[in-house]
N, C-alpha and C positions, 0 to 999 in steps of 0.2 A: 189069869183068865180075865176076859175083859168084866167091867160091872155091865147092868142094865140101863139102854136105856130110861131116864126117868124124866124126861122133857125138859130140863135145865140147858140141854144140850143141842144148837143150834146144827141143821143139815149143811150140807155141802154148798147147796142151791140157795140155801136162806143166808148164809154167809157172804156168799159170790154178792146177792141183790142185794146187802145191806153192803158190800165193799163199794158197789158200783153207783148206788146211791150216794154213799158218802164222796165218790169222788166228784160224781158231780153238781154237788153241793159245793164243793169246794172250787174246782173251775168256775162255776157260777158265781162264785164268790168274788173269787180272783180277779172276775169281766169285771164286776160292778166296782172292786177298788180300782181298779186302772182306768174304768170310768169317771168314776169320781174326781182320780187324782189328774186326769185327763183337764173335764170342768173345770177346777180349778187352777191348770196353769194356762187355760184359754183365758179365764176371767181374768187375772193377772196379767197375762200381755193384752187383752184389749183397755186395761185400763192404762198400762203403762204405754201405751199407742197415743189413747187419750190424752194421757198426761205430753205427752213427748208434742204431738200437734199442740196443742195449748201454748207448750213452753216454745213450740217456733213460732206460733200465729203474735204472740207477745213482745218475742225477739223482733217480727217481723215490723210490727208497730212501733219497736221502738229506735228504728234507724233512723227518721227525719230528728229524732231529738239528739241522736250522736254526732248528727253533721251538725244541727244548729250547735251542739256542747265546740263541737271540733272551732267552729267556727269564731266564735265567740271565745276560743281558748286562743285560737290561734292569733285573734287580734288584742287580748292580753298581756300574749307573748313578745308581740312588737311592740310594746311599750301603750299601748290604750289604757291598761287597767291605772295606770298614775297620773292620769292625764294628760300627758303630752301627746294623745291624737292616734299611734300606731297606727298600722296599716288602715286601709277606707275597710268599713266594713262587706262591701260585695266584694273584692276581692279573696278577702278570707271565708266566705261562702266561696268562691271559685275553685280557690284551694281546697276546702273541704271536699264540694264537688269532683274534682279531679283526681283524689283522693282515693274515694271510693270508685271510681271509675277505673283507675288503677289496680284496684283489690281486687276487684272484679275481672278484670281480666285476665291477673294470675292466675285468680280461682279459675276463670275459664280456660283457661291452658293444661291447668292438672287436669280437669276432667275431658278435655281432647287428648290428652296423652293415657288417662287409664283406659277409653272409650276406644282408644287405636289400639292397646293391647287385648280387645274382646276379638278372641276367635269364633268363627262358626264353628260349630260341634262335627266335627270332622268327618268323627268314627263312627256318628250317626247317621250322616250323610251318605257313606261309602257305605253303610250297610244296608240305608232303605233303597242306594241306588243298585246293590247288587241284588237285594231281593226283587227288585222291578226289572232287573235284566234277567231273572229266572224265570220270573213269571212270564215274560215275553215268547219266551222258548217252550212253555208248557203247551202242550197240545190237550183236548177235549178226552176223555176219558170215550174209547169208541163201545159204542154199542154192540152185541151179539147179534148176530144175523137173524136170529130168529125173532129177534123182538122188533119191533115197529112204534116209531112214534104215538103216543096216545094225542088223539084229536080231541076237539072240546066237549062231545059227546060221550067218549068212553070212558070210564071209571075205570081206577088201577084196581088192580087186584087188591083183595085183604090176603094182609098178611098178620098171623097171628103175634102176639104180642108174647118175648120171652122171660117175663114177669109178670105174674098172674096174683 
């Protein structure tokens, strides 16, 4: 035989609201860490973005000083650094110069050659052109005969609303 109830004992419907509660407490939980861990891997790539421009705008700066090294390496090389004279100094700027010029145009050929492997998106293509060949073909939804254009004076009918 069952006991009595003696209010220890939670309802059916007070169970259901305290499960439903709980769950979403915990969905709500769940938004805010994937939020958070969100925040913090934006912060983390803006700064490493940061950092990354920095560390080119510094590279960038510091190319006139790789020719001058180049340069001044280069007329070492031909024998200046002991004194007997090596190459004239503008020429080993020349060479530096042309140097880089050369680098640069390899680099400028890889990036024509990955640039000539970028396709148009094909299949995107083919599908917003076939969607515009559909819509070409759709005709107007025709009216009932018994209904007639509403002019700028007559109000449509109410129609009652199926949630109240």
């Amino acid at each position: 035989m069952s006991e009595p109830f003696d209010g220890t004992e939670r309802s059916l419907g007070q169970l259901v609201a305290s499960a439903t509660a709980e769950m979403s407490a915990l969905v709500h939980d769940e938004i805010a860490l994937a939020k958070a861990e969100i925040r913090q891997d934006v912060k983390r790539g803006v700064m490493g973005g940061a950092a990354g421009i920095a560390a080119a705008t510094v590279l960038l700066f510091s190319l006139p000083m790789l020719s001058f090294a180049l340069a001044y390496g280069i007329q070492a090389w031909t024998g200046g650094h002991n004194g007997e004279g090596g190459w004239n100094l503008g020429w080993c700027f020349l060479l530096s110069f042309a140097a880089n010029v050369l680098l640069a145009g390899l680099l400028g050929l890889v990036a024509y050659a990955k640039f000539r492997k970028v396709k148009p998106p094909e299949k995107s293509i083919a599908s917003a052109k076939e969607t515009a060949a559909m819509l070409q073909n759709v005709k107007p939804h025709p009216r009932p005969a018994g209904t007639a254009a509403l002019t700028s004076g007559d109000r449509a009918p109410i129609v009652a609303r199926s949630s109240a």
